[in-house]
RODO-2510 file (C-alpha; in nm, 4 decimals, decimal comma):
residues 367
     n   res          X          Y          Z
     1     x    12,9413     9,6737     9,0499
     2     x    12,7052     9,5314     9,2718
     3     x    12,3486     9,3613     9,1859
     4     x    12,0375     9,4314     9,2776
     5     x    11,7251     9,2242     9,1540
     6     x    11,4118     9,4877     9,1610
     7     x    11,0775     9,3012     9,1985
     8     x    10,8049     9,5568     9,1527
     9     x    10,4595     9,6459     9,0413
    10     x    10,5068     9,8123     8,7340
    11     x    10,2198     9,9858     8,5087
    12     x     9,9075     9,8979     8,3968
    13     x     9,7340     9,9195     8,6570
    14     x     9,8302    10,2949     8,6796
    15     x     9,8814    10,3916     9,0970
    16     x    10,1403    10,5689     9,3026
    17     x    10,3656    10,2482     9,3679
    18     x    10,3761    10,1597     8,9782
    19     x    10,4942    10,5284     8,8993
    20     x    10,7668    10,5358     9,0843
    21     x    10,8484    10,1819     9,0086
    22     x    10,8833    10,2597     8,6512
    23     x    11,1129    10,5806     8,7226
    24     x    11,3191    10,3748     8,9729
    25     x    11,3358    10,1148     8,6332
    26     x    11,4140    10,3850     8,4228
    27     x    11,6426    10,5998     8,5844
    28     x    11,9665    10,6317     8,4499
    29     x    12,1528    10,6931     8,7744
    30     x    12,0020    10,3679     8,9325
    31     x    12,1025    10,1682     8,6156
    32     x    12,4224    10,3176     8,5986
    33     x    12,5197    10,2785     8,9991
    34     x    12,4262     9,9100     8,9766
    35     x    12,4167     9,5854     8,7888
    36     x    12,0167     9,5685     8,7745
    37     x    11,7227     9,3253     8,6504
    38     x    11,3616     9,3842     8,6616
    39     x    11,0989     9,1228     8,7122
    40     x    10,6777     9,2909     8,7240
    41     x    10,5090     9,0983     9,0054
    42     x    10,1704     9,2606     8,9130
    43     x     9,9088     9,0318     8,7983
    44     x     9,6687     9,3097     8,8230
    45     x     9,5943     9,4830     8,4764
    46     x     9,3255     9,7130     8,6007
    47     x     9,3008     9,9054     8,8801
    48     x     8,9598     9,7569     8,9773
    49     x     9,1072     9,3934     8,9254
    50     x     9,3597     9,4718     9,2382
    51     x     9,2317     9,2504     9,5484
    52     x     9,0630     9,0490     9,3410
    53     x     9,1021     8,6506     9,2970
    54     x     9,0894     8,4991     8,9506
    55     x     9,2081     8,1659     8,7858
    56     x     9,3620     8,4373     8,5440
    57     x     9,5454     8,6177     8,8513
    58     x     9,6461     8,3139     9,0136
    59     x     9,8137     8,1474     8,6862
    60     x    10,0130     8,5260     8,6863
    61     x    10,1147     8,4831     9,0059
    62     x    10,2793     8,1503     8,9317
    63     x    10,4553     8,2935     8,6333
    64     x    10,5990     8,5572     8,8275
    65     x    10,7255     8,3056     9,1261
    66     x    10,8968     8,0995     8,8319
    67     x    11,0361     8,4301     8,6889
    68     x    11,1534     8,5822     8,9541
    69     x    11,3373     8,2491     9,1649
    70     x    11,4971     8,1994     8,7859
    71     x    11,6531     8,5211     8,7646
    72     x    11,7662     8,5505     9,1413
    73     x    11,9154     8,1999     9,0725
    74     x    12,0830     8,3283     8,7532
    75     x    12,1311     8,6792     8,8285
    76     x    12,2473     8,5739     9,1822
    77     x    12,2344     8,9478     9,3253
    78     x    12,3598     9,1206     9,6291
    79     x    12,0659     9,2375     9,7347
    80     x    11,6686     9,1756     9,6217
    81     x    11,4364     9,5034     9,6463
    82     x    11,0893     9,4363     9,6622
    83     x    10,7866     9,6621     9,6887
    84     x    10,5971     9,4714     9,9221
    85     x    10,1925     9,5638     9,9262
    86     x    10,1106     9,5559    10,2901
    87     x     9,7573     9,4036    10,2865
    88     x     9,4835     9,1979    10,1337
    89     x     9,5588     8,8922     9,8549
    90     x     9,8304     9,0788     9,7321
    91     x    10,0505     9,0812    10,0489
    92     x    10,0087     8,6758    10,0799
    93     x    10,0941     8,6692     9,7148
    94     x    10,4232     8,9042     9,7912
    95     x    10,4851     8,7908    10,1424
    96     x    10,5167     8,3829     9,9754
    97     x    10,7848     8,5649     9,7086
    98     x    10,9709     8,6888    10,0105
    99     x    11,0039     8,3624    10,1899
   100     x    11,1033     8,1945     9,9071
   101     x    11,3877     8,4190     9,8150
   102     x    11,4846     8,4128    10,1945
   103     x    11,4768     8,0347    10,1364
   104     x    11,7143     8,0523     9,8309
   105     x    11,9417     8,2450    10,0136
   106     x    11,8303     8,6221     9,8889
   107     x    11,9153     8,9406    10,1390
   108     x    11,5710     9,1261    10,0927
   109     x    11,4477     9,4630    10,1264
   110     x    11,0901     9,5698    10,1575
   111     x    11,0232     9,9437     9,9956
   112     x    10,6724    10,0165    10,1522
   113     x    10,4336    10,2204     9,9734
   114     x    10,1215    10,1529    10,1666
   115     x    10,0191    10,1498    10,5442
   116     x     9,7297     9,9536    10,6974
   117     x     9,9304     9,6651    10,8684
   118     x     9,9395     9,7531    11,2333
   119     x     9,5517     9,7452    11,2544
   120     x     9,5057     9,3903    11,0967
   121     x     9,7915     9,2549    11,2841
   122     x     9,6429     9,3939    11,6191
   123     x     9,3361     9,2262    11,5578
   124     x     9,4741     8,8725    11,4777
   125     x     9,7478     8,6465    11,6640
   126     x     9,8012     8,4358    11,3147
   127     x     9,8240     8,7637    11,0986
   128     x    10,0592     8,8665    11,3761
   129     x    10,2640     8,5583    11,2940
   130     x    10,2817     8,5644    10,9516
   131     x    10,3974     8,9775    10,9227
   132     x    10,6454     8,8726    11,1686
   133     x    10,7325     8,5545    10,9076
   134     x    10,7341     8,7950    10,6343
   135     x    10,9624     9,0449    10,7632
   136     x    11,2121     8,8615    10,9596
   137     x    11,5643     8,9336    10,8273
   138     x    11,4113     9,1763    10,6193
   139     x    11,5349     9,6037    10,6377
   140     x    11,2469     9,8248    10,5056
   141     x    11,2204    10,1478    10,2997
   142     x    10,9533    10,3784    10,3939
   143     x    10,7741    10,6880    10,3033
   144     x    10,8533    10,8768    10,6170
   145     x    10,9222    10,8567    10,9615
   146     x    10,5391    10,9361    11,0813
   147     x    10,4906    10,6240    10,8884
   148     x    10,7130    10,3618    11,0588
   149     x    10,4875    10,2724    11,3729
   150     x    10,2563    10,1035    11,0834
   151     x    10,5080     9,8242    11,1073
   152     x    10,6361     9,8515    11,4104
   153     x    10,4582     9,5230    11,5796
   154     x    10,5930     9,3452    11,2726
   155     x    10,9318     9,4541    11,1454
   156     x    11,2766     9,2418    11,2664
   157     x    11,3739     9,5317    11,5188
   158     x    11,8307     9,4091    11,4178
   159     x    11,7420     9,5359    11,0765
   160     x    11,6791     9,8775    10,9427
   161     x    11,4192    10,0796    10,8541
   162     x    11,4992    10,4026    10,6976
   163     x    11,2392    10,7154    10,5093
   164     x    11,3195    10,7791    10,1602
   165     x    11,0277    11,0259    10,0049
   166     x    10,8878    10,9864     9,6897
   167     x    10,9831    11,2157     9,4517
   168     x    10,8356    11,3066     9,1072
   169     x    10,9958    11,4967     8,7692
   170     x    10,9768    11,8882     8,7880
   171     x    10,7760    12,0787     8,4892
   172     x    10,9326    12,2366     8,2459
   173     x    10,8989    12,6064     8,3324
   174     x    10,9417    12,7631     8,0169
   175     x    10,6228    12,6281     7,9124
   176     x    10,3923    12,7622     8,2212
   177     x    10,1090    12,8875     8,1162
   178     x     9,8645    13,1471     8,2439
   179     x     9,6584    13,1013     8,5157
   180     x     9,2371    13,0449     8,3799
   181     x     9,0911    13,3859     8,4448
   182     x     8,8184    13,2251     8,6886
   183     x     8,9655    13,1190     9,0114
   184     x     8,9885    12,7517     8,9888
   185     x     8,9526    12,4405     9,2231
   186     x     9,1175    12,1007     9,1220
   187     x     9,1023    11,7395     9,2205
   188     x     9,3304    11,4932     9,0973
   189     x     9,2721    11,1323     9,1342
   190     x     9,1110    10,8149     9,0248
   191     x     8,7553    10,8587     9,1033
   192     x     8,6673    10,6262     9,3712
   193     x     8,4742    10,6898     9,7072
   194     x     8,7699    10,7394     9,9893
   195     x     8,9302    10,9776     9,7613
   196     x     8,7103    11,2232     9,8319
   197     x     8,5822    11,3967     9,5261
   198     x     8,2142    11,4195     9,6272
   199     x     8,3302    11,6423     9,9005
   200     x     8,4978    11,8860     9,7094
   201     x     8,1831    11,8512     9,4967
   202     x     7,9328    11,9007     9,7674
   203     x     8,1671    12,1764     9,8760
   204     x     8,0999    12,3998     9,6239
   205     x     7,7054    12,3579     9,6144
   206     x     7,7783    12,5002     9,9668
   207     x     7,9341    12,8153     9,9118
   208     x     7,7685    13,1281     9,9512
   209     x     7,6038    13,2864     9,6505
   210     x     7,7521    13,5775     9,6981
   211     x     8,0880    13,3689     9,5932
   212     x     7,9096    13,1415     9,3005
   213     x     8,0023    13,3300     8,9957
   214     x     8,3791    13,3734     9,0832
   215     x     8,5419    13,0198     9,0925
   216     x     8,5120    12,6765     8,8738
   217     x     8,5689    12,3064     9,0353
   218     x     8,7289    12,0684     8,8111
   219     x     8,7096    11,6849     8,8627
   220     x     8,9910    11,5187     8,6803
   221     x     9,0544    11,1609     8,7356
   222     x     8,9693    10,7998     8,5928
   223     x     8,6685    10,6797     8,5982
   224     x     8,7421    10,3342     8,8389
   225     x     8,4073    10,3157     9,0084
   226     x     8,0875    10,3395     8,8067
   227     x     7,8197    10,3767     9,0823
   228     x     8,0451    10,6257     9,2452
   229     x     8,0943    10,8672     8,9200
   230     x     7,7464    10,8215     8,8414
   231     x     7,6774    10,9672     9,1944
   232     x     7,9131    11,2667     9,1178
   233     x     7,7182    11,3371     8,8118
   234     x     7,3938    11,3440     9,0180
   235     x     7,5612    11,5699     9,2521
   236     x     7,7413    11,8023     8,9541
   237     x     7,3480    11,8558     8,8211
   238     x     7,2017    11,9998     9,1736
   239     x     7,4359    12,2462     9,0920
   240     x     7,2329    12,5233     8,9700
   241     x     7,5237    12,7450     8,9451
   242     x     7,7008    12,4986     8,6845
   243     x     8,0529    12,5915     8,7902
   244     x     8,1758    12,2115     8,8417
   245     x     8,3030    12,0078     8,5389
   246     x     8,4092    11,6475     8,4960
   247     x     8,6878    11,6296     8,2960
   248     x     8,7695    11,2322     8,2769
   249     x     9,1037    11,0928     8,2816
   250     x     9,3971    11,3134     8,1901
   251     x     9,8014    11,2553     8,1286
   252     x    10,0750    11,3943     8,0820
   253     x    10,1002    11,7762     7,9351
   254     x     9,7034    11,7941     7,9557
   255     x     9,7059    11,6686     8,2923
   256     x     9,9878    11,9451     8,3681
   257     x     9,8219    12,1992     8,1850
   258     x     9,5601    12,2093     8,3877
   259     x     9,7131    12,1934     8,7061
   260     x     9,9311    12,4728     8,6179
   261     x     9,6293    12,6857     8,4645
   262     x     9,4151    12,6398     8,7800
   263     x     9,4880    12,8545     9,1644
   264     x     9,4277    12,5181     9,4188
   265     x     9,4567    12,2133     9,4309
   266     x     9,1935    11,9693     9,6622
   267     x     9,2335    11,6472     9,7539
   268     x     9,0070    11,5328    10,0360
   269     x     9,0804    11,1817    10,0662
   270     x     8,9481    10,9904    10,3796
   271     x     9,1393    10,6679    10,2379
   272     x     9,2714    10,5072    10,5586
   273     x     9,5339    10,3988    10,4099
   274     x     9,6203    10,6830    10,2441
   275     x    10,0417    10,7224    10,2465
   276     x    10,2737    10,9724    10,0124
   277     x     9,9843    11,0890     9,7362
   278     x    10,1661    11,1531     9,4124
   279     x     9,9205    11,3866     9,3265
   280     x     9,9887    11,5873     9,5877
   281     x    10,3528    11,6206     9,4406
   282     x    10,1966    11,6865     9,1364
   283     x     9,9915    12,0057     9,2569
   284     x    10,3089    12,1296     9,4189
   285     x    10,5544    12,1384     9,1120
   286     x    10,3359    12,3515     8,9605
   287     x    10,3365    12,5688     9,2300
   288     x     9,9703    12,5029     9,3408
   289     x     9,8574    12,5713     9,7334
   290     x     9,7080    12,2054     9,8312
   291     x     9,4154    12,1516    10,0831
   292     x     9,4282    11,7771    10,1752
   293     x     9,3663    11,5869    10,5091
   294     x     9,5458    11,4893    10,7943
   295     x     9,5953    11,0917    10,6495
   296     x     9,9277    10,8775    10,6383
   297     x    10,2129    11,1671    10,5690
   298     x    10,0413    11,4264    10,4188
   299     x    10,0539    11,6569    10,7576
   300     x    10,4218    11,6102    10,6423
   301     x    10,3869    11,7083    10,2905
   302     x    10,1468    11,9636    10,3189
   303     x    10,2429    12,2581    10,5966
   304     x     9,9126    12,4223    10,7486
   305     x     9,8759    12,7834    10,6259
   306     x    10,2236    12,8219    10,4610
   307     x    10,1773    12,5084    10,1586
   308     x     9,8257    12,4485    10,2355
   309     x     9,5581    12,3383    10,4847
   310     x     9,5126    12,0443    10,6668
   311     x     9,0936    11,9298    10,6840
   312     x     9,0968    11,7828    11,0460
   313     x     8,6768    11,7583    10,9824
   314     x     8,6285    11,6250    10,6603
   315     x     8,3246    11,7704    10,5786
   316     x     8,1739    11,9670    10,2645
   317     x     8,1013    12,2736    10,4838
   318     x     8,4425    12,2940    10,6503
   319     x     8,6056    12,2643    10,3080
   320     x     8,3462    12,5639    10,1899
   321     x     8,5296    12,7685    10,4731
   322     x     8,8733    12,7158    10,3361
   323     x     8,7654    12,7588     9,9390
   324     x     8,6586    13,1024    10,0509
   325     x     8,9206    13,2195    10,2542
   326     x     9,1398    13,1525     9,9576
   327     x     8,9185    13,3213     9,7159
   328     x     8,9229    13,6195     9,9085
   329     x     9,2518    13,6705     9,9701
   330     x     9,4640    13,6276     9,6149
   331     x     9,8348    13,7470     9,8574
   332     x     9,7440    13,4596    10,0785
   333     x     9,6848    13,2057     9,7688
   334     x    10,0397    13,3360     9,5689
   335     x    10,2082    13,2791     9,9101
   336     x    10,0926    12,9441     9,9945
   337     x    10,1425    12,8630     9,5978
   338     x    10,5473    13,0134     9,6191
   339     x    10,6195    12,8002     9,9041
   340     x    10,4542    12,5034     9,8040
   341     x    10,6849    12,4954     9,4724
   342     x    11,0169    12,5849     9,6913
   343     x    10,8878    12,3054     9,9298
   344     x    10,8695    12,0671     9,6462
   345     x    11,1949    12,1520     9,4981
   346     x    11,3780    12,1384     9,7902
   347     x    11,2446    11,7774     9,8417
   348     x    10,9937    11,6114     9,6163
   349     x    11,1967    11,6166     9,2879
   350     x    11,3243    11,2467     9,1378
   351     x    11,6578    11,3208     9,1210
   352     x    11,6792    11,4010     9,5166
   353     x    11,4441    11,0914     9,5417
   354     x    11,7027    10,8675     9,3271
   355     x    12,0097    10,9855     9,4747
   356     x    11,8423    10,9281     9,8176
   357     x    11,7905    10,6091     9,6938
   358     x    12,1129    10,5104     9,5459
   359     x    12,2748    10,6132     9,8643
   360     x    12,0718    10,3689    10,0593
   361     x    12,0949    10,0929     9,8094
   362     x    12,4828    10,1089     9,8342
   363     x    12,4768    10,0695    10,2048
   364     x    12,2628     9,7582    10,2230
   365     x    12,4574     9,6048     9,9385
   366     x    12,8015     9,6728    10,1827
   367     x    12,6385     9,5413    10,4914
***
């Protein structure tokens, strides 16, 4: 059986890459395909800590270089996965890991769950240098295809670089619930500015009167920025019509109950570095019709008027349009919601994710 050695972010902080992380740790098939250790290289506890320097961070980041060169010299694996983060403190903090195990001998590969390297490469010769350090004799997992020119300027072009999409659990369908008997609107994220929850907020302050009484808006996410939220709540009481709730951080089967009770979900994130949301996923295993941008691979995700829409202008106003056009046409929203569960079946679910993986794994361990 061969060995892998999985260096990744796992929870707290709670974010896409640390979910699937902890599925990849505690999958069965994984587990049971290889000989596998785990070693957390998150020094972060709290989302708002991540980018961050601190003595505190800095003394974690030793630990985990001391951890993680034992156990590769112990473990000695056939092949080291890491979950590189592709910018910021936390890539020089990753990117020194990687050199090091290249040093010791290690045959690395990156799983990339973040984009934002081809612009800060483009704009600096040394950065250029030091991606290029970073990945050299290095293959790379991706998101998706639309994502690989990211790293493109940066990647060792003899090695590989294959798309393996994230995929999530499916919902239990005997316990679907009904639908609220108000048509609802949901976001689902942490609450902070590029995610776009102000929007969908603004949004429906927007719509006609006419349409005011018929749907609800419901915020749910953590609470990460405290100027931010405290600017939602400003913008929740213009609302004379008071059809927009915060709801605070949910999990689990209250997080799910409410995605299955409401009719669409609305994510208008502007994040530039936005790659594979998971909450996105989310929305479409319980079979809800997403509206989204056009950021990282969500175009892919997403599929204009059959799964969703696509927000090329970002804007409260042009959101407005679409929030209406689903209101007023309940054959259009059951559509969009049927195909947007098939869609996610057919490709979002863990088990196609993990056997997508395992395949891959098994090939780089061979070569």
């Amino acid at each position: 059986m061969k060995k892998i050695l999985f260096l990744i972010q796992l929870p707290p902080p709670v974010h896409g890459a640390s979910v699937v992380n902890k599925s990849i740790q505690n999958s069965a098939l994984i587990n049971n395909s290889f000989d596998t250790r785990y070693v957390n290289i998150s020094p972060a506890k709290e989302l708002s800590d991540i980018g961050k320097f601190s003595i505190q961070k800095l003394l974690s980041a030793i630990r985990i270089y001391t951890n993680s060169i034992k156990v590769l010299l112990e473990f000695k694996p056939d092949l080291v996965y890491l979950t590189l983060s592709p910018h910021g403190l936390a890539f020089y903090k990753d990117g020194l890991l990687a050199i090091m195990i290249k040093l010791l001998g290690g045959k690395l590969v990156f799983h990339m769950h973040g984009k934002g390297i081809r612009n800060i490469v483009r704009k600096s010769f040394f950065n250029r240098v030091i991606y290029r350090l970073v990945f050299k004799r290095v293959d790379v997992i991706h998101l998706a295809e639309c994502l690989f020119s990211d790293i493109e300027d940066v990647r060792d072009q003899s090695k590989t670089i294959t798309a393996v999409a994230n995929g999530i659990p499916p919902i239990n369908e005997n316990k679907v619930e009904s639908k609220n008997e108000i048509f609802t609107f949901i976001y689902l994220s942490n609450l902070v500015r590029s995610k776009g929850a102000d929007i969908l907020v603004q949004a429906a302050g927007v719509i006609p009167e006419a349409y005011q009484k018929k749907f609800q808006v419901l915020i749910v996410g953590k609470a990460v920025d405290p100027d931010y939220v405290d600017e939602i709540k400003q913008l929740v009481a213009l609302n004379a019509q008071n059809n927009v709730q915060l709801l605070g951080g949910m999990y689990g089967s209250d997080k799910t109950n409410e995605l299955i009770r409401a009719h669409v979900f609305v994510f208008p994130t502007w994040y530039r570095n936005e790659c594979f949301p998971l909450a996105i996923l989310e929305a479409m295993s319980t079979g809800l019709p997403v509206i989204s941008t056009d950021e990282g691979a969500i175009a892919d995700i997403v599929d204009a008027g059959k799964t969703g829409e696509i927000l090329h202008i970002n804007t409260p106003e042009e959101l407005a349009k679409i929030m209406i056009q689903y209101m007023e046409s309940p054959e259009y929203t059951n559509k969009c919601a049927a195909a947007s569960l098939a869609k996610f079946k057919k490709n979002y679910t863990n088990d196609i994710f993990e056997n997508s993986l395992v395949v891959l794994l098994e090939k780089l361990t061979l070569n």
